[in-house]
C-alpha positions in Angstrom: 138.4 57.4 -68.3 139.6 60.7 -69.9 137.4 62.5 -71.2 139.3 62.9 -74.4 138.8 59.2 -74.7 134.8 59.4 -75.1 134.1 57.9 -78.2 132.2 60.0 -80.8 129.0 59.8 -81.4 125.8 57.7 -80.4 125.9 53.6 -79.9 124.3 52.4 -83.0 121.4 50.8 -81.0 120.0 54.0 -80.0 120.7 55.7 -84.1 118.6 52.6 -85.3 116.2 53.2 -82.7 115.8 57.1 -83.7 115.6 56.5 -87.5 112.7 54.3 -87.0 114.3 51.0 -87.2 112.8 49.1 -84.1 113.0 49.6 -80.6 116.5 50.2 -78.7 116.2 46.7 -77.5 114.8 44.7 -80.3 118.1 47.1 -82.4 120.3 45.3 -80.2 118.7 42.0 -81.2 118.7 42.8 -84.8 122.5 43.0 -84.3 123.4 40.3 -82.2 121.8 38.4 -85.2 124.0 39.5 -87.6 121.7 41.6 -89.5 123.5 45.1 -89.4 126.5 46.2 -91.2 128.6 48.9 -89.7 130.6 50.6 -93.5 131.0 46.9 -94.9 131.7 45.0 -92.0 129.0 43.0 -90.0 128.7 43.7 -86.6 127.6 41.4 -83.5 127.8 43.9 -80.6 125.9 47.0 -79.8 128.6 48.3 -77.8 130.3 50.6 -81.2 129.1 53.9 -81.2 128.4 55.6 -84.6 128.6 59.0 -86.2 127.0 60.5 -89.5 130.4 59.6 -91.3 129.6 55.8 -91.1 127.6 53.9 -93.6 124.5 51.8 -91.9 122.8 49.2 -93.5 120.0 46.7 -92.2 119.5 43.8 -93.9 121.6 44.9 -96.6 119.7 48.5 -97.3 121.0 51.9 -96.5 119.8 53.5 -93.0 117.6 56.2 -93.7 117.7 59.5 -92.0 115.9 59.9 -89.0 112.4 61.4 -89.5 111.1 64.1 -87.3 109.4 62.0 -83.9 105.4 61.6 -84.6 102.8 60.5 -82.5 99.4 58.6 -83.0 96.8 58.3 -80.6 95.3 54.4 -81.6 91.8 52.8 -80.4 92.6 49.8 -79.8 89.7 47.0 -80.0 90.0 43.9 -77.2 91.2 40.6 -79.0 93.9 42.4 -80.6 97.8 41.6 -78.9 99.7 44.7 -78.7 102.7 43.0 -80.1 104.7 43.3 -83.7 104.1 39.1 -84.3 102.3 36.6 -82.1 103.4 32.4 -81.8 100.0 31.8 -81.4 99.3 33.0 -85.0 96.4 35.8 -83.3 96.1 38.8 -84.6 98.5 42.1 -83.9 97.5 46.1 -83.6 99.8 46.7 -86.4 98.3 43.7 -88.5 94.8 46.0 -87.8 96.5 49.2 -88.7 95.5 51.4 -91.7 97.7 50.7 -94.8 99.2 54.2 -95.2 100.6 53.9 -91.7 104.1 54.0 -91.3 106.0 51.8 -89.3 105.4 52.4 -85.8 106.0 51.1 -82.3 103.6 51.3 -79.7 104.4 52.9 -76.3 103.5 50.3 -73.2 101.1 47.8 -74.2 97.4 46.8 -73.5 96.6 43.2 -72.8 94.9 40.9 -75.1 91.4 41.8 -74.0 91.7 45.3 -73.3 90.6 48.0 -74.9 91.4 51.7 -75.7 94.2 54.6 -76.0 97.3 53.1 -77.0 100.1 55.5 -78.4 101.9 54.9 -81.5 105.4 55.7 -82.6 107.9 56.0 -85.7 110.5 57.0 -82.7 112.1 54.8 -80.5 113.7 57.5 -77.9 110.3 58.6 -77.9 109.0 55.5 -77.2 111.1 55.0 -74.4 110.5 58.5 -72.8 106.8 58.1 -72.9 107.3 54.3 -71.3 109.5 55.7 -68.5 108.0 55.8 -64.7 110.1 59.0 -64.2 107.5 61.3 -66.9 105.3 60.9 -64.1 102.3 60.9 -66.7 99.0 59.0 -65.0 96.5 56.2 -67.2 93.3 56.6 -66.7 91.6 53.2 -67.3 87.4 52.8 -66.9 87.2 49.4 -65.2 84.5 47.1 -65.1 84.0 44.5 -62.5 81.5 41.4 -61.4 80.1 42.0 -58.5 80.8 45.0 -56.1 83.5 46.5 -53.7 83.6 48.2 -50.8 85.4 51.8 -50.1 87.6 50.0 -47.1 88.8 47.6 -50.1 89.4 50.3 -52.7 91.4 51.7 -49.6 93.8 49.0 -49.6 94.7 50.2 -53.9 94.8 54.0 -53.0 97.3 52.7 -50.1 99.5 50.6 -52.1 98.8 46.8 -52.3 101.4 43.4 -52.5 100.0 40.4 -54.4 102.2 37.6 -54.7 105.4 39.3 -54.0 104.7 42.2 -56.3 104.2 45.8 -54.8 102.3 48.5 -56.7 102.2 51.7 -56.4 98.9 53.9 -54.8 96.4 54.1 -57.3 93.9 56.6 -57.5 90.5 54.7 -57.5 86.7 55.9 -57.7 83.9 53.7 -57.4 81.8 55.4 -60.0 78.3 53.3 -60.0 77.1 50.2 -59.5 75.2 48.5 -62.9 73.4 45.5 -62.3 75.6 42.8 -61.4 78.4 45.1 -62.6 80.0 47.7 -61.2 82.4 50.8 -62.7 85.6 52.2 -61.3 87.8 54.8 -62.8 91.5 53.8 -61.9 94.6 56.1 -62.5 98.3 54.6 -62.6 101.8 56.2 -63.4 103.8 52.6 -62.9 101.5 50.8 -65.5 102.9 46.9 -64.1 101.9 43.8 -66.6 98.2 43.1 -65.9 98.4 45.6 -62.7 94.3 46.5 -63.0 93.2 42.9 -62.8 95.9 41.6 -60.6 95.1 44.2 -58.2 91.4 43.5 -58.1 91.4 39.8 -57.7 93.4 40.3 -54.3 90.1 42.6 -53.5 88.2 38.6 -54.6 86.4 40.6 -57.8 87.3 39.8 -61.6 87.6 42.7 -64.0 85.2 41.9 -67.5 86.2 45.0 -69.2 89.0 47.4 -69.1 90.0 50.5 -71.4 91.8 53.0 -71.2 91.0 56.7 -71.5 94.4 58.6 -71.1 97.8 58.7 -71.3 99.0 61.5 -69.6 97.6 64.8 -71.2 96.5 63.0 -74.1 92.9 61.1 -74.2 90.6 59.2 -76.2 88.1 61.7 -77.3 86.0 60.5 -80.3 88.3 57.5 -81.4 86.5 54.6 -82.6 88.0 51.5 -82.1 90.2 50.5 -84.9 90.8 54.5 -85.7 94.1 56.5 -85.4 94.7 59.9 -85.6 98.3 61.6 -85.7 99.0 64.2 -82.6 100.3 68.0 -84.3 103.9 68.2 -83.9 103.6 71.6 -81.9 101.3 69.9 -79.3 103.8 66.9 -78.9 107.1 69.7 -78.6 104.6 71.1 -75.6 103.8 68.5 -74.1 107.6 67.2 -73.9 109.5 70.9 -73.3 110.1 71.4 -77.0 110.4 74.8 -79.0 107.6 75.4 -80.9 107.7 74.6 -85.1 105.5 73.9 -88.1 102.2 72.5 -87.8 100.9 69.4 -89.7 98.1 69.7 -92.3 94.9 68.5 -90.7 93.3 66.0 -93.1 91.8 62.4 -93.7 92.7 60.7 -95.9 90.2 61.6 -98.5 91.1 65.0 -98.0 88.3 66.3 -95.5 89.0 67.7 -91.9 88.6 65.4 -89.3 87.6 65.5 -85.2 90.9 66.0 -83.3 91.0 64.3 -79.8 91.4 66.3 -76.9 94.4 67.0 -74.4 94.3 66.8 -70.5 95.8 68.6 -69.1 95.8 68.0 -65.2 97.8 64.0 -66.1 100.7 66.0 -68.1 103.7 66.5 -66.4 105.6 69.4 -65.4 106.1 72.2 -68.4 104.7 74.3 -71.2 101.6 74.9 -70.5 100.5 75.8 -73.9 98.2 72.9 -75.1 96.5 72.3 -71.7 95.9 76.6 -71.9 94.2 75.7 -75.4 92.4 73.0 -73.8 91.1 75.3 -71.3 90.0 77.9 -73.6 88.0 75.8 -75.8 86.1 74.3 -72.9 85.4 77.5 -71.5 84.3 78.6 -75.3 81.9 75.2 -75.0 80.2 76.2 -72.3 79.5 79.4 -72.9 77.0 77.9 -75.1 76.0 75.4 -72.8 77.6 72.5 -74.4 80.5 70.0 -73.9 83.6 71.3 -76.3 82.9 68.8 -79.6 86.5 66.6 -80.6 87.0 69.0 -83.5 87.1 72.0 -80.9 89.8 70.7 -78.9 93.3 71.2 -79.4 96.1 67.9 -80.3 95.0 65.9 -83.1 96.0 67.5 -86.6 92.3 66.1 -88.0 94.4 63.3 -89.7 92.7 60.3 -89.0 93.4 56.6 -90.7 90.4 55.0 -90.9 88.3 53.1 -88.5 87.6 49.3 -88.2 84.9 49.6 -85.8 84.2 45.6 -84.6 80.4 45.0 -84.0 79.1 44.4 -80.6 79.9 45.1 -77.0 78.4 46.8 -74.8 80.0 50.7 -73.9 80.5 51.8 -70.4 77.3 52.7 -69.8 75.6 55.7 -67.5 77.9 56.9 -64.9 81.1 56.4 -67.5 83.0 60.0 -67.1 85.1 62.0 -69.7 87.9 63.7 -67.9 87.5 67.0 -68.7 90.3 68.8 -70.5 91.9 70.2 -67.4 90.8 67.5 -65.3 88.9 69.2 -63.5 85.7 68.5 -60.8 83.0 71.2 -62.7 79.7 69.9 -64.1 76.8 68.1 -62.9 76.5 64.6 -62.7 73.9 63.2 -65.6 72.9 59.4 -66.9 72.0 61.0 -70.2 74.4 58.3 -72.5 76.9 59.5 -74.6 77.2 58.6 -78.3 79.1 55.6 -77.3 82.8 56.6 -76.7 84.9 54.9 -73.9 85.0 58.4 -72.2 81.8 58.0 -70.8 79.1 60.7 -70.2 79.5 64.3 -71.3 79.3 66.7 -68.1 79.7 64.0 -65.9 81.4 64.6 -62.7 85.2 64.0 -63.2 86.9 61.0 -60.9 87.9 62.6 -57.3 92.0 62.3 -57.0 
């Protein structure tokens, strides 16, 4: 094709998906039902592509402009399905979600019963960035198990393992201690499979009872309750994706007060700007120059905004020997099994997960 004979502009999919709409892929469903009008005429295809001349409308209302993309760093409780409606009538993240939320998408998923960091999105190019194998960006997931394994197992993830036809990917796997008839591993990914984790293990004959997630590439769990959100600063997102810097976001709850930010890591980021994980460094270094752990409201990423918790009763946190990765993921300080508050992250000072 010449290319004078390039349409203009973007295929409408993709401009629903960057104004907030849905998802690229759900924005082609919307329109194969009917439900999006292209300057007066109904459309059935997502193969027109669009320009800011044409009029939009979605269920009969005007497209909005595109909003600047946003990320939120979300705790997500187990029993919750990381989906925007359910069949089975169970209950969604976004039904849990604070009120003064916007709409958002979630980038990946976590199953049913597990637990932790799950990012949220008003952007669906961001969304599908983030969800991309090629960003490189590793999950760190604390794992629980019944029973024990040994290192000539573990071996067979950190290789690469088959089950039933599926391949995954080496994982990077540290058995961290053993706890009664439990035992706790601290599992990093960058494919991120449906139910990978617990597939995995039951070809090693264990069963995983508890799974959550403490990272998503440079960004982690920090202080999150479960139920509570917290919006990441604009600048630290531009950073972390190989953006130009710009305006920072007012750090606030919503009754006005400052808020604990959670913290970056930098050593799961990919390639880049260096900026946040250089803040991250600096304010760990400032922490232990007075012999403590760097507190959530010392390190850099959160803009203090958090929604609100809905912190479910009961449930037991990963107990001594659970590890923080530190904000450069790095090896430093000794190991302890003095407990943490209770956060997913595990122990402060503990020994970081061997790569």
């Amino acid at each position: 094709m010449d290319k004078n004979d390039t349409p203009e502009g973007d295929r409408i999919a993709k401009v629903l998906s960057r104004a907030g709409v849905a998802s690229r892929r759900e924005a082609e469903r919307m329109i194969e039902d009917g439900r999006v009008k292209v300057n007066g005429e109904r459309i059935f295809s997502p193969a027109l592509n669009v320009t800011a001349k044409d009029r939009i409308t979605v269920d009969g209302a005007p497209l909005a402009a595109p909003e600047p993309a946003r990320l939120w760093l979300y705790h997500k409780p187990a029993g919750l399905v990381t989906s925007a409606s359910d069949e089975k009538g169970r209950r969604t993240v976004f039904d849990d979600l604070p009120e003064d939320m916007p709409r958002v998408m979630s980038v990946g998923r976590l199953d049913l019963n597990s637990e932790g960091l799950l990012l949220l999105t008003n952007d669906g190019e961001l969304k599908r960035q983030l969800e991309l194998p090629s960003t490189g960006w590793l999950r760190r997931y604390r794992v629980r198990i019944n029973g024990s394994v040994s290192e000539e197992k573990l071996d067979r993830l950190r290789k690469g393992i088959s089950v039933e036809g599926v391949d995954y990917q080496p994982m990077q796997v540290t058995f961290d201690r053993q706890q009664g008839a439990n035992a706790w591993l601290t599992i990093g990914l960058r494919e991120g499979k449906n139910r990978e984790i617990r597939r995995a293990m039951a070809a090693l004959d264990v069963t995983v009872n508890r799974l959550i997630r403490i990272s998503y590439g440079p960004f982690q769990i920090g202080n999150l309750e479960p139920g509570e959100v917290e919006e990441i600063r604009p600048k630290v997102l531009r950073e972390q994706l190989g953006e130009s810097d710009g305006p920072k976001v007012q750090r606030r709850r919503p009754d006005g007060s400052n808020g604990a930010k959670p913290g970056l890591r930098g050593g799961g980021g990919p390639k880049g700007p260096g900026g946040a994980r250089k803040q991250a460094s600096e304010a760990k270094r400032s922490g232990s120059a007075k012999g403590t752990t760097p507190d959530a409201a010392k390190r850099p990423g959160g803009t203090g905004r958090v929604f609100g918790a809905k912190t479910p009763g009961g449930g037991d946190r990963p107990g001594p020997g659970s590890q923080r990765p530190s904000p450069k993921g790095d090896r430093s300080g000794p190991k302890t099994d003095r407990p943490t508050r209770g956060g997913p992250g595990g122990n402060r000072g503990a020994k970081s997960p061997k790569r």
